[in-house]
C-alpha positions in Angstrom: 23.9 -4.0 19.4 23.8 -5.1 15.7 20.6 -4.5 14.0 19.2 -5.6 10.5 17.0 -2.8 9.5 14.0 -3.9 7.1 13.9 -2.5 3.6 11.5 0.5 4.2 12.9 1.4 7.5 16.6 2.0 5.8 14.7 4.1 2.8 12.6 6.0 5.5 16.0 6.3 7.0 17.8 8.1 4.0 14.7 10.5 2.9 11.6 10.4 5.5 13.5 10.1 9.1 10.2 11.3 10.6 8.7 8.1 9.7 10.4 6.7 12.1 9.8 7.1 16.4 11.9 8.8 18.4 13.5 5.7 19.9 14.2 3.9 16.8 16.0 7.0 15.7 17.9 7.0 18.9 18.7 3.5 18.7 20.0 4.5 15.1 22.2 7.4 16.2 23.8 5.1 19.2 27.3 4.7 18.4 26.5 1.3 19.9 24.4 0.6 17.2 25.8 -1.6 14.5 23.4 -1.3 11.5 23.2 -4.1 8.7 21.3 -3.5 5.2 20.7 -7.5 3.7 21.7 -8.1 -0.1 17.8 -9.0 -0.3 17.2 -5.3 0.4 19.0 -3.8 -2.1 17.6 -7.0 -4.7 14.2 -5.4 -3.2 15.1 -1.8 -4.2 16.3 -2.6 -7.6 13.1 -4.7 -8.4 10.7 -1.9 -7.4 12.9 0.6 -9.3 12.7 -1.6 -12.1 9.2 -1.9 -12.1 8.2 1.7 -11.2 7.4 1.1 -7.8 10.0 2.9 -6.2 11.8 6.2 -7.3 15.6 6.8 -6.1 17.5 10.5 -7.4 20.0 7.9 -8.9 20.2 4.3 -10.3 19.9 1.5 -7.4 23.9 0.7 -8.2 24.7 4.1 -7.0 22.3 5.4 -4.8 22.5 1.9 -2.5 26.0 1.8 -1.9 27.0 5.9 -1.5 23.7 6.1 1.1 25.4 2.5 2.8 28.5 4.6 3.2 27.0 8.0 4.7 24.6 5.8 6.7 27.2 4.3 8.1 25.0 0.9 7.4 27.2 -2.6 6.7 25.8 -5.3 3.5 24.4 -7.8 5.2 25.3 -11.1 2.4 22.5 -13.9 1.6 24.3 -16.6 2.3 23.3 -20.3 1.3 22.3 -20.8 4.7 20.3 -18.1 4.9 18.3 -18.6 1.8 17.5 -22.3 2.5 16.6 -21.6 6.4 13.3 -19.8 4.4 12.2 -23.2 4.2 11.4 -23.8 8.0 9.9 -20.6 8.3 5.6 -20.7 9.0 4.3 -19.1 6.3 2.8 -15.8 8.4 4.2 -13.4 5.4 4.3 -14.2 1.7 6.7 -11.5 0.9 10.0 -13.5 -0.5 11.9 -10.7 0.9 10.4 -10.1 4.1 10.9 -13.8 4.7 14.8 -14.0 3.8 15.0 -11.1 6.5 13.7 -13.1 9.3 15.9 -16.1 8.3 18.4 -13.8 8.6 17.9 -12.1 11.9 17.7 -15.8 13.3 20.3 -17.0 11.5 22.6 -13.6 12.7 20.8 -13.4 15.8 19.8 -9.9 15.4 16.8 -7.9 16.0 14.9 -7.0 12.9 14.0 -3.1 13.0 10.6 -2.9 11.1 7.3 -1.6 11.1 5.6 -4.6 9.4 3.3 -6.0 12.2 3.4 -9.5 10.2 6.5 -10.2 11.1 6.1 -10.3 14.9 4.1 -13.7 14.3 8.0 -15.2 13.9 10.7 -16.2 16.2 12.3 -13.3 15.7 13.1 -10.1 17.9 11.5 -7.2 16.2 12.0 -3.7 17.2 9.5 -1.6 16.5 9.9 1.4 13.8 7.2 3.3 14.3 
């Protein structure tokens, strides 16, 4: 099953895996499992680095792409597509990134591993984090 994971799930992920419930960590150990990061993600990250919100051990450049790698999580690219399929979204959530994810899982057809309650009022399949 391929699987967008939402920003903070893929940080709990990396430092806090207790965050998360036993079944989403199951789901995320199953070799059947194909996990996928978006590029809005990582543009999340580096904007709450940048403005203090969010502390890595290393800069967003490094630290996204070596935890990507022993994650064993793919880059998910914004694609034109993606960006402009926002537009026909309800606006339920008013977070820019949180909304590109949704258009995304459509888009992919993927479920959307979160624990953002918000985004359940979508067309969307979320799977449940916590």
């Amino acid at each position: 099953m391929r699987i967008l994971l939402d920003t903070h799930v893929w940080l709990w992920l990396q430092v806090t895996p207790e965050r998360l419930s036993d079944r989403s960590l199951a789901l995320l150990a199953d070799p059947a499992s194909e996990l996928f990061l978006s590029a809005a993600s990582a543009w999340e990250i580096a904007v709450k680095v940048g403005v203090g919100k969010l502390t890595l051990p290393a800069p967003p450049d490094e630290y996204v792409p070596s935890r990507l790698a022993s994650s064993g999580t793919s880059p998910l690219p914004v694609e034109l597509r993606h960006a402009l399929h926002v537009a026909n979204l309800p606006a339920h959530h008013r977070d820019p990134f949180d909304r590109l994810l949704v258009a995304q899982a459509q888009l992919e057809r993927m479920p959307l591993l979160s624990a953002d309650r918000q985004l359940a009022a979508y067309e969307v399949e979320i799977l449940r984090a916590e």
